[in-house]
N, C-alpha and C positions, 0 to 999 in steps of 0.2 A: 450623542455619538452612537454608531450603530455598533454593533456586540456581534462576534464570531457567536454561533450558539452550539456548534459542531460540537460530539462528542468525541474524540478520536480515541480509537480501539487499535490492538494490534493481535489481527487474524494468525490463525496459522494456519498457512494457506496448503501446506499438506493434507489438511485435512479435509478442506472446501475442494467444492469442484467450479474451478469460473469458467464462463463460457465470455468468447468477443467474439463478438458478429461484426463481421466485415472484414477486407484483405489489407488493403490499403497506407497510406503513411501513418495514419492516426493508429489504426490498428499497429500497427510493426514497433511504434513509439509506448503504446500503451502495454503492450506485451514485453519489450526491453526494458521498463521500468519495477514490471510485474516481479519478471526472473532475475533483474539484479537485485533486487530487496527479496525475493523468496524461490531460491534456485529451486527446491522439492516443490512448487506449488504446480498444481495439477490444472494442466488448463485445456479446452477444447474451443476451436475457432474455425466458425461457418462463413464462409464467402464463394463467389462461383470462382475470383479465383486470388493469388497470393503472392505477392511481392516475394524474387529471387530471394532478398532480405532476411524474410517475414519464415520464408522455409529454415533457412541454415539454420537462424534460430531457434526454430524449433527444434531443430535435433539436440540443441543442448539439454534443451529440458523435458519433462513429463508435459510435452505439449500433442496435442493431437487437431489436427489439418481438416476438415470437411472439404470440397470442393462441392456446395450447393448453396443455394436461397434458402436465406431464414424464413423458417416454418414455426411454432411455436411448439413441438414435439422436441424442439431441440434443448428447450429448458427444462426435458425431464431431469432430474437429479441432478441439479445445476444448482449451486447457493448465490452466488454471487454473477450478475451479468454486465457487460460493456457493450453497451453500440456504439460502433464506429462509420457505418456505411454514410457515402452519399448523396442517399437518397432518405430526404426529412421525412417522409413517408413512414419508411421500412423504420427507422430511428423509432420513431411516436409507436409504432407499431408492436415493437420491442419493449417499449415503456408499460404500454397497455396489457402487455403479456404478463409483465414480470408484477404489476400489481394485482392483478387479477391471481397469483400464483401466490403473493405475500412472497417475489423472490427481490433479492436485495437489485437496484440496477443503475447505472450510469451511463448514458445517453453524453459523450462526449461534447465539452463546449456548448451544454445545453443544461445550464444550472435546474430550471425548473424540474426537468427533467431529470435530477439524479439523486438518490437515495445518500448515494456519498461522492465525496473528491479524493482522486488521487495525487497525494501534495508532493510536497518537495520531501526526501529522506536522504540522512544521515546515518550510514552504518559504521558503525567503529569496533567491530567486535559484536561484543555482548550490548552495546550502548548503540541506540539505535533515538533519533530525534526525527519527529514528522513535525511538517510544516504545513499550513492550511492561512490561507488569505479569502475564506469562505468562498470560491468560486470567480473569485471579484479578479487577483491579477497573479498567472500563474509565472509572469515574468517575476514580481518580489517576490515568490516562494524559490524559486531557483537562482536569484541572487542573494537571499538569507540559506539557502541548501552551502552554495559555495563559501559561503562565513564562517557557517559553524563549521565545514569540513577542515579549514584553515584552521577555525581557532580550539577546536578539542582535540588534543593531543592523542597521538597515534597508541600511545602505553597505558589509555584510560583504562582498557579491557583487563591489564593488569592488575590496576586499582582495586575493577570492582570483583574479579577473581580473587584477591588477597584477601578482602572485604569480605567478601562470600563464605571463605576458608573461616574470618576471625569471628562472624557471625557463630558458626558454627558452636566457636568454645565459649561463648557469653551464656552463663547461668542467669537463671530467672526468668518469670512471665513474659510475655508478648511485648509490655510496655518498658521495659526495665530495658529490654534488650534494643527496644527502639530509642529508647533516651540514649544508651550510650551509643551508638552508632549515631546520631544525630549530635552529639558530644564532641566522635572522632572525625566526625565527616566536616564540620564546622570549618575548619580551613581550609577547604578547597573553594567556597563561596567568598569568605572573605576578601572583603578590597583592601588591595596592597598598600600601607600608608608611603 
């Protein structure tokens, strides 16, 4: 059976600078995913030019617009990058940039091509669930996205806020305090008889 080997991390993307290249559907789709899982993240996106869309959007967030052709000048101080363009050329292009720089990149719907994938996410608060089907089918990631939005309840954030607070008053080492939270937290896993 073949094995996800994905590591999944969760950036904070205020801190990175990502760059997408290109204007386009895939660009405007890959940037509304971006800011609805990290409104502060700081993005910059080179095309000659940008879907009506792709602008509004930007204004909500720390987004900034180039109107030119991808140069690879444009990866200075850039952590993370996105190709989106039409052109399989300028794509691979992009690719060869971002390794040559040790910058992190994803070359859309082009698995070899990508350092990482951006999956299906779940935000509930402070609880946050990503989904990854290795590259393979991004429709089952977005119908397991719509599952768990269904079945984790809206007042988790509370839980793990109150959790958080009772952390706080638990005496003793690192493990003691993990045993008991792993004690208190035991019935929410639990199947119902």
């Amino acid at each position: 059976m073949e094995r996800n080997n994905l590591y999944p991390i969760f950036l904070k993307s205020k801190s990175l600078n990502v760059l997408i290249v290109g204007g386009g559907n895939v660009a405007e789709e890959k940037l509304t995913f971006l800011l609805k899982s990290s409104p502060d993240a700081h993005v910059t996106m080179v095309s000659p030019m940008f879907r009506k869309g792709t602008v509004e959007l930007a204004k909500k967030g720390c987004v900034t617009l180039i109107e030119d052709i991808y140069n690879k000048s444009y990866l200075k101080g850039k952590h993370m990058v996105v190709a989106t363009t039409d052109i399989p050329e300028v794509n691979v292009q992009v690719w060869k940039d971002c390794r040559a720089e040790a910058k992190l990149v994803n070359v859309a719907d082009n698995p070899p091509y990508c350092d990482f994938y951006m999956g299906g996410i779940v935000t509930k608060g402070n609880v946050k669930v990503a989904i990854s089907t290795n590259g393979k089918s991004p429709t089952t990631a977005k119908r397991l996205r719509q599952f768990f939005e269904d079945v984790i309840p809206e007042n988790v954030d509370d839980l793990v806020k109150n959790l958080n607070e009772y952390r706080k008053t638990i005496k003793g080492d690192f493990e003691e305090k993990v045993e008991t939270l792993n004690e208190f937290t035991k019935g929410l896993i639990e199947k119902k008889k």
